[in-house]
Structure formats: structure tokens, C-alpha cells
C-alpha positions as CSV (number, residue, x, y, z in Angstrom):
1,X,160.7,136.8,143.7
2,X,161.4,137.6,147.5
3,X,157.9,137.4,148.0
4,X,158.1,133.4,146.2
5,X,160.9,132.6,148.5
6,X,159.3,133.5,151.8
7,X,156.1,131.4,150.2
8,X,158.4,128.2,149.5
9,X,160.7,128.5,153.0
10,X,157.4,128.9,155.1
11,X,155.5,126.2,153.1
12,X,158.5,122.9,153.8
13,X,158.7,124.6,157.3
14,X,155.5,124.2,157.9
15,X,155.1,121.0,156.4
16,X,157.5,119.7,158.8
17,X,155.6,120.7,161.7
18,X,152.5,119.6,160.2
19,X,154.1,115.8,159.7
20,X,155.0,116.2,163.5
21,X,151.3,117.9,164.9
22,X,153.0,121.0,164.8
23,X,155.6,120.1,167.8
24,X,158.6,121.6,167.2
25,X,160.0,119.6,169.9
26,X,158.8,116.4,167.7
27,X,161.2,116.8,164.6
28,X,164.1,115.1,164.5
29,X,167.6,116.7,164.1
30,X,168.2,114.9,160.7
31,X,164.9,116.3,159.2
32,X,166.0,119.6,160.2
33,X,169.3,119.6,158.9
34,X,168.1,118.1,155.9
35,X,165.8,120.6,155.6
36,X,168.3,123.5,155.8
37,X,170.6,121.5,153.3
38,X,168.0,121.0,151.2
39,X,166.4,124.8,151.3
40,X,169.5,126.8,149.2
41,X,168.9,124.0,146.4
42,X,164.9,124.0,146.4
43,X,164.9,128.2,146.2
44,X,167.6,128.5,143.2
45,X,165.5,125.6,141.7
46,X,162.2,127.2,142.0
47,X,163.7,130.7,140.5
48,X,164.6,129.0,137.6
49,X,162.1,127.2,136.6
50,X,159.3,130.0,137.3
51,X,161.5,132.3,135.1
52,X,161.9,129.9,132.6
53,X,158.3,129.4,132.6
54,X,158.0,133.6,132.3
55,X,155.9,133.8,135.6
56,X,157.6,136.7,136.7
57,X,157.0,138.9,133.6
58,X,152.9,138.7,134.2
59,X,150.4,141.3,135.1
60,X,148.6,140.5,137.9
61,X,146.0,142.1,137.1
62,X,145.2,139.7,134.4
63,X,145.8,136.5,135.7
64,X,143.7,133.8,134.7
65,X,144.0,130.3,133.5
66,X,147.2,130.5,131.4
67,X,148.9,131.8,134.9
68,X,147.3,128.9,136.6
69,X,148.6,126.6,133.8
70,X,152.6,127.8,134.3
71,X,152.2,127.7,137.7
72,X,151.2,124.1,137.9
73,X,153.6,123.0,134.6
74,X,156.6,124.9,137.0
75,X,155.7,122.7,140.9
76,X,155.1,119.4,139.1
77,X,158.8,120.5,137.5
78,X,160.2,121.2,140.7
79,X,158.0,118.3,143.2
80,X,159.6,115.8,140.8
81,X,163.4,117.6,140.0
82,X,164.3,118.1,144.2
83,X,163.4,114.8,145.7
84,X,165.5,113.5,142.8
85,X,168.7,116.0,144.0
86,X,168.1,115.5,147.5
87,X,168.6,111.1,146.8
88,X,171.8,112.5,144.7
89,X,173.1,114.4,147.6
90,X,171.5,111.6,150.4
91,X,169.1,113.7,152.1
92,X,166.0,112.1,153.6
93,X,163.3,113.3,154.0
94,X,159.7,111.9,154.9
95,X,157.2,111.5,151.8
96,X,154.8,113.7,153.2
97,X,157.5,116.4,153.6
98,X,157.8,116.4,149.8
99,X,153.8,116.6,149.4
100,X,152.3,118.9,151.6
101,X,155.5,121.2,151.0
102,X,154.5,121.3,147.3
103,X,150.7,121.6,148.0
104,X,151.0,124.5,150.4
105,X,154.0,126.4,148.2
106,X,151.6,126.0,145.3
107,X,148.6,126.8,146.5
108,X,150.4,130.0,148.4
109,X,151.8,131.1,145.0
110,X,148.9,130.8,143.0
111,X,147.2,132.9,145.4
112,X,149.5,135.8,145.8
113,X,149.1,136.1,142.3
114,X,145.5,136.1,141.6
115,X,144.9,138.2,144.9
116,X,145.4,141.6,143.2
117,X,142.9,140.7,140.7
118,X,140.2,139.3,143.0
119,X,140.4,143.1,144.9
120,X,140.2,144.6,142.1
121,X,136.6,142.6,141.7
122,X,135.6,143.5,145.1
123,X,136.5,146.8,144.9
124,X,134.5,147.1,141.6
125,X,131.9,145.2,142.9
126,X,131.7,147.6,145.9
127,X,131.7,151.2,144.1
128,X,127.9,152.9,143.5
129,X,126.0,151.3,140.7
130,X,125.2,154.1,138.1
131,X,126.3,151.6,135.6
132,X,124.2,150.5,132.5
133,X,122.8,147.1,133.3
134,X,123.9,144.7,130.8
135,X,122.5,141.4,129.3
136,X,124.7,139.4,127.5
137,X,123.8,137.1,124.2
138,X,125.9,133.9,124.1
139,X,127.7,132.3,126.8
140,X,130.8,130.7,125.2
141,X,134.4,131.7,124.7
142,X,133.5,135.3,123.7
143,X,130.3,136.0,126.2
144,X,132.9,135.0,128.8
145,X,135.9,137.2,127.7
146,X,133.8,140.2,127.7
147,X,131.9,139.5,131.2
148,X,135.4,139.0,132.9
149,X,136.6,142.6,130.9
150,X,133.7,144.1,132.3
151,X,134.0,143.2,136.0
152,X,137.5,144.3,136.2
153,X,137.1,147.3,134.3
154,X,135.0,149.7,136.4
155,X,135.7,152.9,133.9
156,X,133.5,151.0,131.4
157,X,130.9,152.1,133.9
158,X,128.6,148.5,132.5
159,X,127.6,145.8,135.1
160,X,126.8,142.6,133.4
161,X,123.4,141.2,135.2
162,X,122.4,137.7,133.2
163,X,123.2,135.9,130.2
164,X,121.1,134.1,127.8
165,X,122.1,131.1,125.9
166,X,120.2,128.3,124.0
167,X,122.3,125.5,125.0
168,X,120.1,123.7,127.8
169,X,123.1,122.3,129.6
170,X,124.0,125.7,130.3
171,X,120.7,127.3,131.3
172,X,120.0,127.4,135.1
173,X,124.1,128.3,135.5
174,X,126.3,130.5,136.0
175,X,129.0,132.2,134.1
176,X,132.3,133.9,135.9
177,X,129.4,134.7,138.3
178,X,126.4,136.0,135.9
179,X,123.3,134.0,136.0
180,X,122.6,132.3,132.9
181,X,119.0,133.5,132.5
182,X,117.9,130.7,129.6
183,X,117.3,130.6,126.3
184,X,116.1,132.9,123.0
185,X,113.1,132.8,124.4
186,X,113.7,134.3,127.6
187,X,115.5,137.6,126.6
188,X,112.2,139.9,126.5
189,X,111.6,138.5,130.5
190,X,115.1,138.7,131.3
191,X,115.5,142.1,129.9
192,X,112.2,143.0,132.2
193,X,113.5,140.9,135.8
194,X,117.0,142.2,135.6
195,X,116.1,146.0,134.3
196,X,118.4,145.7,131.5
197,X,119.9,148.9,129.8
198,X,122.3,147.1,127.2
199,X,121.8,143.7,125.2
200,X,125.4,142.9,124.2
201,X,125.6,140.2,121.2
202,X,128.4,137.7,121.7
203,X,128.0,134.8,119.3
204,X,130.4,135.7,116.2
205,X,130.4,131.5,115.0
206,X,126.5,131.6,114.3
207,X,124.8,131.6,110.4
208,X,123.4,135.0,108.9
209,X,119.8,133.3,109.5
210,X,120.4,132.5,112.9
211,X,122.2,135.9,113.8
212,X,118.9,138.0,112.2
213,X,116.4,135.9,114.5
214,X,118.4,136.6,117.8
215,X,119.2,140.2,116.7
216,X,115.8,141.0,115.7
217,X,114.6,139.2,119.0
218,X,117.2,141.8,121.1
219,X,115.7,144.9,118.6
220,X,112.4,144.3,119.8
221,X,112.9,144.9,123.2
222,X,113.8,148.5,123.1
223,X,117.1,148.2,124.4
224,X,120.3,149.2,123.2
225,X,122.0,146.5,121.2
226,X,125.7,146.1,120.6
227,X,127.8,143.2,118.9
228,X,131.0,141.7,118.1
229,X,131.9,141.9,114.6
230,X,132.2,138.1,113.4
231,X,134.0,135.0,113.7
232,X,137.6,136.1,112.9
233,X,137.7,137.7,116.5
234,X,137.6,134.3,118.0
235,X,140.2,133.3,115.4
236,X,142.1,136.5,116.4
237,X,141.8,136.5,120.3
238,X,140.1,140.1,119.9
239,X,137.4,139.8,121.8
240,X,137.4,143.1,124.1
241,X,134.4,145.6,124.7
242,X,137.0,148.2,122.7
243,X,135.6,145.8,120.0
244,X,132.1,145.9,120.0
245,X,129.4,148.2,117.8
246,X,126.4,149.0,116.9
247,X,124.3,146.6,115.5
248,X,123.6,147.3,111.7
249,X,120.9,146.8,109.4
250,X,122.7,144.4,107.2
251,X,123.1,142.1,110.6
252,X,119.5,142.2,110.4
253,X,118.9,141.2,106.3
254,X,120.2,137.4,107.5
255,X,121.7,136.9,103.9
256,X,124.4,134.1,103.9
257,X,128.0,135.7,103.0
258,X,129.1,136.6,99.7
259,X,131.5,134.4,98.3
260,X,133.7,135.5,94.9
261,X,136.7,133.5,93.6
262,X,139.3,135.7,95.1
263,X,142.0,134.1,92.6
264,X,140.1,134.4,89.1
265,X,139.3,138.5,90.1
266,X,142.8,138.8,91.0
267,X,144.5,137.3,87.8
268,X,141.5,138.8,85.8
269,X,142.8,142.2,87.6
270,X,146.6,141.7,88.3
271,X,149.0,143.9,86.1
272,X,146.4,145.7,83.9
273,X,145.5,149.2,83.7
274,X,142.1,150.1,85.0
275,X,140.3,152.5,84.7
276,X,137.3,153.9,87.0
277,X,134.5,156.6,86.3
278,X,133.0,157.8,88.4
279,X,135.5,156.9,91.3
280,X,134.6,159.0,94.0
281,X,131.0,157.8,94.6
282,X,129.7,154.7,96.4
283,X,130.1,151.8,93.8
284,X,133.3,153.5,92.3
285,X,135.2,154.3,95.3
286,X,134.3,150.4,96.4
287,X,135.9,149.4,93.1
288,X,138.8,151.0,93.5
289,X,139.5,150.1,96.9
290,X,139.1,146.1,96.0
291,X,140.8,146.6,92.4
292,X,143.6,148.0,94.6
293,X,143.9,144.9,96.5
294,X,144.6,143.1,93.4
295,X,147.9,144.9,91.6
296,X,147.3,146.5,88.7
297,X,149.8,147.8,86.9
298,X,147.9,151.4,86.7
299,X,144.4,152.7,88.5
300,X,143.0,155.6,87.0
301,X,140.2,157.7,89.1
302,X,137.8,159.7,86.9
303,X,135.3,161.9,88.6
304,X,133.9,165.3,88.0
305,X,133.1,166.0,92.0
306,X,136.8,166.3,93.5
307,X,136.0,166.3,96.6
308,X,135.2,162.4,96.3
309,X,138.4,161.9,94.0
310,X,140.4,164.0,96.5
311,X,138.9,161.3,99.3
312,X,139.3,158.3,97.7
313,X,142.7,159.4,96.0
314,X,144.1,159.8,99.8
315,X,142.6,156.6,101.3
316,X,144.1,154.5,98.5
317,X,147.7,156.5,98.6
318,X,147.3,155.2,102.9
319,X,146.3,151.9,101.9
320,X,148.1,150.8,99.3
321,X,151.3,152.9,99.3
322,X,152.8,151.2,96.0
323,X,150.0,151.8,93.7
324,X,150.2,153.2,90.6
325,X,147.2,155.9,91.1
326,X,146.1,158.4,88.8
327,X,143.5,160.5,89.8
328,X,141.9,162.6,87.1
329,X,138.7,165.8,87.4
330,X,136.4,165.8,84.1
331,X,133.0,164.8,83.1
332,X,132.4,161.7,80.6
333,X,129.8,164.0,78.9
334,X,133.1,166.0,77.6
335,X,134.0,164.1,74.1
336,X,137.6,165.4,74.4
337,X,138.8,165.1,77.7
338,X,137.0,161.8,77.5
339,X,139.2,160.8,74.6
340,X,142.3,162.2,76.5
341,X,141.9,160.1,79.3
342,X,141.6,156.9,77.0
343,X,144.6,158.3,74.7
344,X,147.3,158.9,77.7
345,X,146.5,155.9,79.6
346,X,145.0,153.1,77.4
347,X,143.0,151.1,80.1
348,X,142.4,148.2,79.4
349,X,139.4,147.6,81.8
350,X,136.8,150.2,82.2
351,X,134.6,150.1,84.7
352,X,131.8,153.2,83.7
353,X,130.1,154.2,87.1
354,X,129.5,157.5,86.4
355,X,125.9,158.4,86.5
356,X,123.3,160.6,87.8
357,X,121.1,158.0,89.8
358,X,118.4,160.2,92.2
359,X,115.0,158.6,90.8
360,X,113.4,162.3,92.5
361,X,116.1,164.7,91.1
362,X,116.0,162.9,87.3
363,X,112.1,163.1,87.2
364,X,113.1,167.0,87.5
365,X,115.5,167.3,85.0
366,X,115.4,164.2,82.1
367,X,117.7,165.8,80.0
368,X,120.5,165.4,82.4
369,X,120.1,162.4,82.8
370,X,119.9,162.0,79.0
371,X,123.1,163.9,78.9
372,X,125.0,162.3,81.3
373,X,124.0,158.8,82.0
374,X,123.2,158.1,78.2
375,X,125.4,160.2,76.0
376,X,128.4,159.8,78.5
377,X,128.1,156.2,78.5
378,X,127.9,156.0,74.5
379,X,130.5,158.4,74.7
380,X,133.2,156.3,77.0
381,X,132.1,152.9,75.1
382,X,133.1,154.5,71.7
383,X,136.7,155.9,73.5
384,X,136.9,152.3,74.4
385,X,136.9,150.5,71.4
386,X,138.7,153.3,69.9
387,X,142.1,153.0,72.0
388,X,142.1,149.6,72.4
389,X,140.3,148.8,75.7
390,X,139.9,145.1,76.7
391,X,136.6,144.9,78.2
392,X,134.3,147.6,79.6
393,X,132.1,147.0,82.7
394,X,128.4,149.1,82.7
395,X,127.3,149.4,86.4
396,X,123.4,149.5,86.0
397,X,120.4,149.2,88.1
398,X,117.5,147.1,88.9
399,X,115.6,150.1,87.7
400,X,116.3,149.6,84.4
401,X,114.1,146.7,84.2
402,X,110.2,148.3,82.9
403,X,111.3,151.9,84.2
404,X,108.6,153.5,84.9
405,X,110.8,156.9,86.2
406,X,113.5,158.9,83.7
407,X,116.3,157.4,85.6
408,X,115.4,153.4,85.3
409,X,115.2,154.2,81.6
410,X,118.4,156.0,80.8
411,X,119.9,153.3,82.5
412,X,118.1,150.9,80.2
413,X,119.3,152.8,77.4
414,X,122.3,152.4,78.4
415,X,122.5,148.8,78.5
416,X,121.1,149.0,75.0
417,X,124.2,151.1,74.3
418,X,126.9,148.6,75.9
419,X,125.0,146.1,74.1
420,X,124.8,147.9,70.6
421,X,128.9,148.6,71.2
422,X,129.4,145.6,71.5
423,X,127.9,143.9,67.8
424,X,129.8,146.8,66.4
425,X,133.2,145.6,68.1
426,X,132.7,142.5,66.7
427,X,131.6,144.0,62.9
428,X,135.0,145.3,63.4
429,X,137.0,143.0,64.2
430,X,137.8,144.7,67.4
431,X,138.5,142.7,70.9
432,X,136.7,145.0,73.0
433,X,134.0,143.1,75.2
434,X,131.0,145.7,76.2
435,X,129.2,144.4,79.8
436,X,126.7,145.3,82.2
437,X,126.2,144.1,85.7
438,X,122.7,145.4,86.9
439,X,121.8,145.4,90.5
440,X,119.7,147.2,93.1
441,X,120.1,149.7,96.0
442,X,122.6,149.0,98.1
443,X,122.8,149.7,102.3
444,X,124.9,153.2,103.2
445,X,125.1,154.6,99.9
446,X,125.5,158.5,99.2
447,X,121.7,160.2,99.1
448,X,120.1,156.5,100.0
449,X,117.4,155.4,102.1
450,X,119.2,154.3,105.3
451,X,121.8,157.0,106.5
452,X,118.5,159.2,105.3
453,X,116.3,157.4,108.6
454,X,119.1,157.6,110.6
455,X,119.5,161.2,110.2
456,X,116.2,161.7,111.0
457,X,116.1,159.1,113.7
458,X,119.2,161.0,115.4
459,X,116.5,164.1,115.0
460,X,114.2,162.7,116.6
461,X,111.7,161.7,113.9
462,X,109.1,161.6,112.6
463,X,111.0,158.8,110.0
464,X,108.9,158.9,106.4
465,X,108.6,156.1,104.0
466,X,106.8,156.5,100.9
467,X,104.3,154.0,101.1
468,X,103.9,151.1,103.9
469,X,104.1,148.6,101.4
470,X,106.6,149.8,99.3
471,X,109.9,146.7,98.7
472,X,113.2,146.9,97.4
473,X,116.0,144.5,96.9
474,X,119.8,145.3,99.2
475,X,123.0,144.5,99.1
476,X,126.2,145.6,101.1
477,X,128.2,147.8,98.7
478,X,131.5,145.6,98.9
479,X,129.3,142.2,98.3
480,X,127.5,144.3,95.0
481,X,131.6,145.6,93.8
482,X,132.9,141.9,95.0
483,X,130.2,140.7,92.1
484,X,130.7,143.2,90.1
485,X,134.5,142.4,89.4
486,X,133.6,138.6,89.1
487,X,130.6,139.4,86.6
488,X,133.5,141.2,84.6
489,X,135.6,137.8,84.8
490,X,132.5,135.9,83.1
491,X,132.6,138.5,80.0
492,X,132.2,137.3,77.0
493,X,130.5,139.9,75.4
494,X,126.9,141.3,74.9
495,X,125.7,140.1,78.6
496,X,123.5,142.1,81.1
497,X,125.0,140.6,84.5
498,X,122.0,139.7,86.6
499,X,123.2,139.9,90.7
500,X,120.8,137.8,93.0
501,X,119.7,140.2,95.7
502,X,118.0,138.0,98.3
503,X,114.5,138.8,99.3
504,X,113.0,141.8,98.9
505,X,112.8,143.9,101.8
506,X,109.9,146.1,103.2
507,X,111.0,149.5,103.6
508,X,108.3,150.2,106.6
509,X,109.8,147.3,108.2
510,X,113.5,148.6,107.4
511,X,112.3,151.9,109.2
512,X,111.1,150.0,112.7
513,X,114.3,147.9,112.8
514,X,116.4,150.7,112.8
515,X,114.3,152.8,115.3
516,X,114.4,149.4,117.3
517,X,118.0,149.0,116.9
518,X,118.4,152.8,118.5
519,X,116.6,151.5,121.8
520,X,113.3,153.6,120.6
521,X,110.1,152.1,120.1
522,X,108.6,152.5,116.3
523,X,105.5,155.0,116.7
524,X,105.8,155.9,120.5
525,X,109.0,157.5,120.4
526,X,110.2,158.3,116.7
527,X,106.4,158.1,114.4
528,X,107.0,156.6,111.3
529,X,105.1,159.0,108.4
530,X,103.8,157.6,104.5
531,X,104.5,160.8,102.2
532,X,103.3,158.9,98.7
533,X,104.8,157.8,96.6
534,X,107.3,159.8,94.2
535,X,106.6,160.6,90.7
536,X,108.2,157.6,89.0
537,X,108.1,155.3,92.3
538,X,107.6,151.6,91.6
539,X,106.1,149.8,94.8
540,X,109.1,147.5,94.0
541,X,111.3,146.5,91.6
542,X,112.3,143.7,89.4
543,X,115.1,141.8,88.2
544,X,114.2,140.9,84.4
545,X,112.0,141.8,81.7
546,X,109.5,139.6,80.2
547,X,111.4,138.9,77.1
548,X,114.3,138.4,79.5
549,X,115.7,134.8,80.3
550,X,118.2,133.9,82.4
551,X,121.6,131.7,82.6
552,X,123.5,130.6,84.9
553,X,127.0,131.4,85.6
554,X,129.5,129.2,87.8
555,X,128.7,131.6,90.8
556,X,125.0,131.2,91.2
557,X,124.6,134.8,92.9
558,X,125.3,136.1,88.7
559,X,123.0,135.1,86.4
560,X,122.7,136.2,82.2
561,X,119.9,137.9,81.1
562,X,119.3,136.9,77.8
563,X,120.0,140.3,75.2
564,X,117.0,142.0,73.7
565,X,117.2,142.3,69.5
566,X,117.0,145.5,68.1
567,X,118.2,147.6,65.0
568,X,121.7,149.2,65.9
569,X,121.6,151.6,63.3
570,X,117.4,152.5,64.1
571,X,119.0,152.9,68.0
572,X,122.0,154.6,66.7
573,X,119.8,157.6,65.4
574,X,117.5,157.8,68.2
575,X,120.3,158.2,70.3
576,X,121.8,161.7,68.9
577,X,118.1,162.8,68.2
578,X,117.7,162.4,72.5
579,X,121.4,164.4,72.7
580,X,119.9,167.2,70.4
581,X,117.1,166.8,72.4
582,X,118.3,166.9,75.3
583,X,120.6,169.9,74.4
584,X,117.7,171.8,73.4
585,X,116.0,171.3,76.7
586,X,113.2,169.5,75.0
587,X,110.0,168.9,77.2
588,X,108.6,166.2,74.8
589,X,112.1,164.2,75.7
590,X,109.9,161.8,78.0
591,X,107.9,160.9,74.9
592,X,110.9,160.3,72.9
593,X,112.3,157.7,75.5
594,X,109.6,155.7,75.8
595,X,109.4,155.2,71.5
596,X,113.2,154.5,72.2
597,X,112.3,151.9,75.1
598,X,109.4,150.3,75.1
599,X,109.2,149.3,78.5
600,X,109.1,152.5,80.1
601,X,105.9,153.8,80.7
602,X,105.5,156.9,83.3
603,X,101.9,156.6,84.1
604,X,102.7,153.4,85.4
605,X,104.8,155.0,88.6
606,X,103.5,154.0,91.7
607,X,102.6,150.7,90.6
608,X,103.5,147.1,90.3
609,X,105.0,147.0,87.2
């Protein structure tokens, strides 16, 4: 403030003595008594309307154009409030009095202020430069935030050199001092002329497609690529570098977003009592963190490993501090705890996601997999229909569709289950609906393919894929769970839940991009390695069998596959000759499956089936 007073008594001085060529001698008395009169009145006004205007609870070292704004909303104020006084009180002074002393008291006070900041520049700008050498994607609202966080932030120890943008208006430009170095096109040569360490991504308004192309553009030059999340931290203000991460292979799958209707899962889920196996694992902790978001009345964890139900139980009890959580040990292959757990709590939604699923593991030991996937699905569907249970929700697998490995095919079996459980809830009178939603791998899950190559990217390699042309279909866990839930919405009854997976995707290809994405370059630095493929390994997988149609639901991401006929009480006792089998440790038990599903066929690993 005393600092804004010297500013505004040495600015109308000096406009005095510039109206009069700077010849003191030259003013008149009048102007200078007016000029004294008018002083006290001019400084009380100016006070008040810059703290009015909050410009003396700024930080300096931030100002930028909302500064500049106040500071010019606060002079016009005052250049059009004290002439106005001074005619009240009858003071004259000349015009240009009133305009240069304005002109120079603004101008003096808009500089005091950004002053600190603009040292802070030089003296950034003049330290050593051992600072990655940045490159940054986009130059718009964001690209411009985090170049100006950058430059006056030397502990980030990042120099921004050029910016690329496809806009042509912009190419050729510069941006708070950064070269905009052209288009897509240009970012491999840019990256090479300005020695680039860092590629940072700042466009969080473009499409999935478009935000693939640049990213797998960046990827391939070998540099270290980092992003802002997505749109809402425009929405937000958020933009900071405290924001930014690694780019991830999802960024890269260029799938448009997953849309659900928010409202039907939450009155489909609101104020019932669910009921989650397998709830520590990947697709059952996801469930219960977005059935959480949606009231229930009661959410019930079932898992046997408690470390995961520990995990889960505690991230919910943060989250979601007024949920009714029950979090419950045991193993759906136990008929009585099983039957407990339906008795004490009557759910009335199940969703089973309890199952063994490691194709490798499975091949090793089919009777587990018989045990657990099979029998303690059959078991939970019968618990259900006994107790009263609304609808029950199967989470299967692309790999039930012409398994060609033991896992794909308990999993088929038990969609034959849910399906069989179903005709006999009807037979019965019963209002228990029996689903399954079937879908493939999914990015980041426990024991899967990608936290697998970045473990041994982090190693240093070599990275091994089965076979270079091996495919499967991905999805984001939350987009499969967000389907899952409005699948279970669509029930009516007997359905197998079809989930539209995009393109298939080539696991070599998978591989590179995440080398790329870790600044190495695929089979210089970290060799990529073909083991073979796995007893049981498809070369990729499929969505429907042949006698398999499809219908449309009113999300078009969930199709119907048509339901297979077959003998319930034929499947009923082939079913507990497999659990007798399986009990016995049978080493035929692959030859009973396939007489149970016709489609499998284990010679047929390996191969396009």
C-alpha cells in the first residue's frame, strides 16, 4: 500500500511537469494547489477501490492476467470517480493532468506487481541447465498453464524447449516464449533439433482415436512420455505438472469412452442387499467399489484369500464411511458355509466372481477348476434360489466360447449351469433370474499380461510373448464392472451377456508399446522373446459360438447370445459325476468335459479355433 501511494503521488506529479516540459517554474499556482487538494482524496480513493477489488491479498509471484484484469477494472474506477469529485469540490485541472496521471500510476502499479515474477524468470532462466529438455503436445489453455508452471518453478528441474500443435495458425509462433515447432508431423524432428528428454501430452478435450495416434506418434520416438489425465482438468482449473502421469496402455487402445445409464444401475442397485464372491480380486473388488457408489442397503464381501477382503473391506470403510459392509472369509465350494451366508443375509443380488481363472495353472490341475469354478457356481446358484435371491449375476469369460484349455470350459459349464438354474426357477415358480455376462481380459488385472511386461520391463527384459501373432480382446476393469452392472439391469432370465470388446489387439504389438512408452526402444534395449504357445493357448479368442446368435440390448456395447438347448436333467448328472470326479482326482476328467461340452476340444490349443 505505501509502496501504491508513492506510485500514484509521483505519477500526477509528474504528469504535471510533463503537461508543462517538465519546468517546474512553468506550472501555475492554481494547478498546484489543486493538485495538493486533490492528492488526500485521489490516495484514500485508490486504497479503496484496489482493496475492494482484493489486489492487496495477491501473490506476486503468480500474477498474471486476472491481476492485470483488477488492476485495469480498479484505474478506469478511479480515472472516471476523481475528475467527477474534483468538479464537486471545484478543482481544475487540465485534461491531460487526468490522462497521463492515470497512464503512468497504472502502468507503474502493474509493474511493481509483475516485477517479482519476471526475476523469478530470469533468475530461473539463468541457473545451469541439467534440466530434462521438454517438448510439449498441444498449445492451448493447458499446454500454456504447464509451460508458465515450468518456467517459474526451477525445483521441477524441466526446461520446456518447443511445442507442437496441429493448428496452422499457431505453427511458426510462439507460446509464453516456447517456439511452436509445427504439427503431428513434426514431433520425431522436433524431438531430434531440440534434444528432447520429455514429451509432455497436453490435449485432455481430444477423442480416444485422435489421443492413440498422437500418443503412439510420441511412443515411437523413444522418449519419455507424460500426460494430463482428461478433460475434467480443464473443467476443474487443475492443470499443474503435480498432475501429470505416465502414459498408459489403455491411452493407447483409442476405444471411445464407456457410457452406462448411471440412473437405471443406481435404482437397479439402490437399497438392496448385495452380495459379492469373490470380492477381493480384480472384477469383484471393482464391483464393490461401484455397487458402493450406489446405496445399498447391505454389501456383503465373500472371499476365501483375506488378504484381498481385508484390502478391499478397508478401502470401502474410507470411501464410503456409511455403508452397510459385511465382509465375510469362506470358499463357495463349502455347501454350508455357502448356505450360511445366503441364510443370515438373504441377498438379493448375487454377483458370483469367484473363480480360479490362470489358463497355465488350470491345465495343471482340472479338477480344481472342476471343484471350484463349476461345483461352487452350481453350488451358490442353488443357495440362491433357495433363500430367495432376486437375480444372480455369472462373471464369465471370452474363453468359454470353443475352449480349447480346462479353464475356458469350466467356465462354459458354468454358463450351462446359470442357464440350467434358471428353467428350474421357473419350473418352480420361483423369481430368481440366473445371468451371465461374458467378457475378455481386462488391462491391470491380478496375474495378467500387462503388470507381467512391466515387471520385466522394470528388469530390464527380455519381455516374452507367446507367439508374435497371438490377439486378445481388452477392456479397463471399471468399463468391464460398469457393463457388468448394466447387463444385470437387462435380466430377464436365461441370457449370456455378450460385452463388445473393441478390436482385438496384438499382444507383440502390446509388448513394443509399453517398452516404447518407458523411453526404450523394442529389441535394442529390452528384446522381446516368443516362448510358444501354452498348453491350451488359443492364438485369439472369440465372442460367440457357431450356434450362437446375437441381440441387441438398448446399450449397443451388450449384446444376447442366443441360449444353447440341452437336457437339464442329462447335464444335471454329468455335473456330480465331474464332482466325484474331480474328488477322486480323476485323470480321465478332461475326457469327461469335453462329452459334457462339445465345444472344447484340447488338441485344438494353439490354434484358431
Amino acid at each position: 500500500m505505501l509502496l501504491d501511494v508513492l506510485i500514484a503521488v509521483t505519477s500526477f506529479f509528474g504528469a504535471l511537469l510533463l503537461r508543462y516540459d517538465l519546468r517546474w517554474s512553468h506550472i501555475p499556482a492554481t494547478y498546484l494547489h489543486g493538485y495538493l487538494t486533490l492528492l488526500p482524496l485521489q490516495l484514500l480513493l485508490m486504497l479503496g477501490v484496489f482493496w475492494m477489488l482484493r489486489l492487496y491479498h495477491s501473490v506476486w509471484t503468480f500474477a498474471s492476467f486476472p491481476e492485470l484484469m483488477r488492476l485495469m477494472a480498479a484505474w478506469a474506477i478511479i480515472s472516471v470517480v476523481t475528475p467527477l469529485c474534483a468538479l464537486v469540490i471545484d478543482v481544475h485541472m487540465p485534461i491531460s493532468y487526468w490522462l497521463m496521471g492515470d497512464v503512468l500510476a497504472f502502468g507503474l502499479t502493474t509493474a511493481m506487481r509483475f516485477s517479482y515474477r519476471f526475476a523469478r524468470i530470469l533468475r530461473h532462466a539463468a541457473q545451469p541447465k541439467g534440466a530434462k529438455r521438454v517438448l510439449m503436445v498441444g498449445a492451448g489453455e493447458s499446454g500454456r498453464a504447464l509451460i508458465r508452471e515450468i518456467g517459474v518453478s526451477p525445483q521441477l528441474d524441466l526446461e520446456v524447449v518447443c511445442a507442437i500443435d496441429d493448428n496452422p495458425t499457431k505453427q511458426g509462433k510462439y507460446i509464453e516464449g516456447i517456439p511452436i515447432a509445427g504439427g503431428r508431423k513434426n514431433i520425431a524432428w522436433a524431438c531430434d533439433h531440440y534434444n528432447v528428454d520429455q514429451i509432455i501430452f497436453a490435449i485432455p478435450s481430444c477423442t480416444n482415436a485422435q489421443r492413440k495416434e498422437l500418443l503412439e506418434i510420441c511412443s515411437a520416438t523413444g522418449r519419455e512420455v507424460r500426460a494430463i489425465p482428461g478433460i475434467y482438468q480443464l473443467v476443474d482449473g487443475q492443470v499443474a505438472v503435480s498432475k501429470l502421469r505416465k502414459v498408459q496402455l489403455e491411452d493407447l487402445l483409442g476405444r471411445d469412452p464407456i457410457v452406462v445409464d448411471a440412473e437405471e444401475v443406481r435404482s437397479f442397485i439402490e437399497g438392496k442387499v448385495v452380495l459379492v464372491t469373490g470380492g477381493g480380486g480384480s472384477i469383484g473388488s471393482e464391483l464393490c467399489r461401484q455397487i458402493a457408489r450406489d446405496n445399498p442397503k447391505q454389501l456383503v464381501i465373500f472371499d476365501i484369500y483375506e488378504n484381498n477382503a481385508y484390502a478391499i473391506q478397508q478401502e470401502l470403510k474410507h470411501s464410503f464411511p456409511e455403508l452397510n459392509l459385511v465382509t465375510l472369509i469362506g470358499s463357495v465350494r463349502n455347501t454350508q458355509r455357502i448356505r450360511s451366508v445366503f441364510e443370515t443375509y438373504r441377498p438379493e443380488l448375487v454377483f458370483h466372481a469367484a473363480a480360479h481363472k490362470h489358463v497355465p495353472l488350470m491345465e495343471d490341475s482340472p479338477c480344481e477348476a472342476i471343484k471350484n469354478n463349476v461345483i461352487g457356481t452350481l453350488k451358490c446358484a442353488q443357495a440362491a434360489l433357495d433363500f430367495g435371491c432376486r437375480r444372480f449375476v455369472l462373471i464369465s469369460t471370452d474363453k468359454a466360447v470353443n475352449p480349447t484349455n480346462v479353464m475356458g470350459a469350466s467356465k462354459r459349464l458354468c454358463e450351462m449351469v446359470v442357464q440350467m438354474m434358471d428353467r428350474k426357477a421357473d419350473a418352480l415358480g420361483k423369481q430368481t433370474d440366473y445371468v451371465a455376462v461374458r467378457f475378455g481380459n481386462v488391462l491391470g488385472s491380478n496375474g495378467s499380461v500387462v503388470p507381467l511386461f512391466e515387471k520385466q520391463i522394470a528388469e530390464g527384459g527380455p519381455v516374452t510373448v507367446t507367439h508374435p501373432d497371438i490377439t486378445r480382446f481388452f477392456m479397463t476393469i471399471p468399463e468391464a464392472v460398469s457393463l457388468v452392472l448394466q447387463s444385470a439391469c437387462y435380466a430377464a432370465g436365461g441370457e449370456i451377456f455378450v460385452l463388445d470388446m473393441g478390436e482385438p489387439v496384438r499382444i507383440a504389438d502390446m509388448a513394443r508399446k509399453l517398452i516404447q512408452l518407458a523411453g526404450y526402444e523394442p529389441d535394442v534395449d529390452i528384446p522381446i522373446v516368443y516362448t510358444g504357445l501354452r498348453p491350451g493357448e488359443k492364438l485369439y479368442e472369440e465372442r460367440l459360438m457357431d450356434e450362437e446368435g446375437l441381440k441387441r440390448t438398448p446399450n449397443k456395447l451388450i449384446s444376447i447370445a442366443e441360449p444353447i438347448e440341452m437336457d437339464d436333467e442329462v447335464f444335471e448328472m454329468q455335473l456330480e459325476e465331474l464332482n466325484q470326479a474331480s474328488i477322486r482326482e480323476d485323470t480321465h476328467i478332461r475326457d469327461m468335459i469335453a462329452e459334457v461340452v462339445p465345444t472344447y476340444h484340447p488338441e485344438r490349443g494353439g490354434k484358431a479355433a
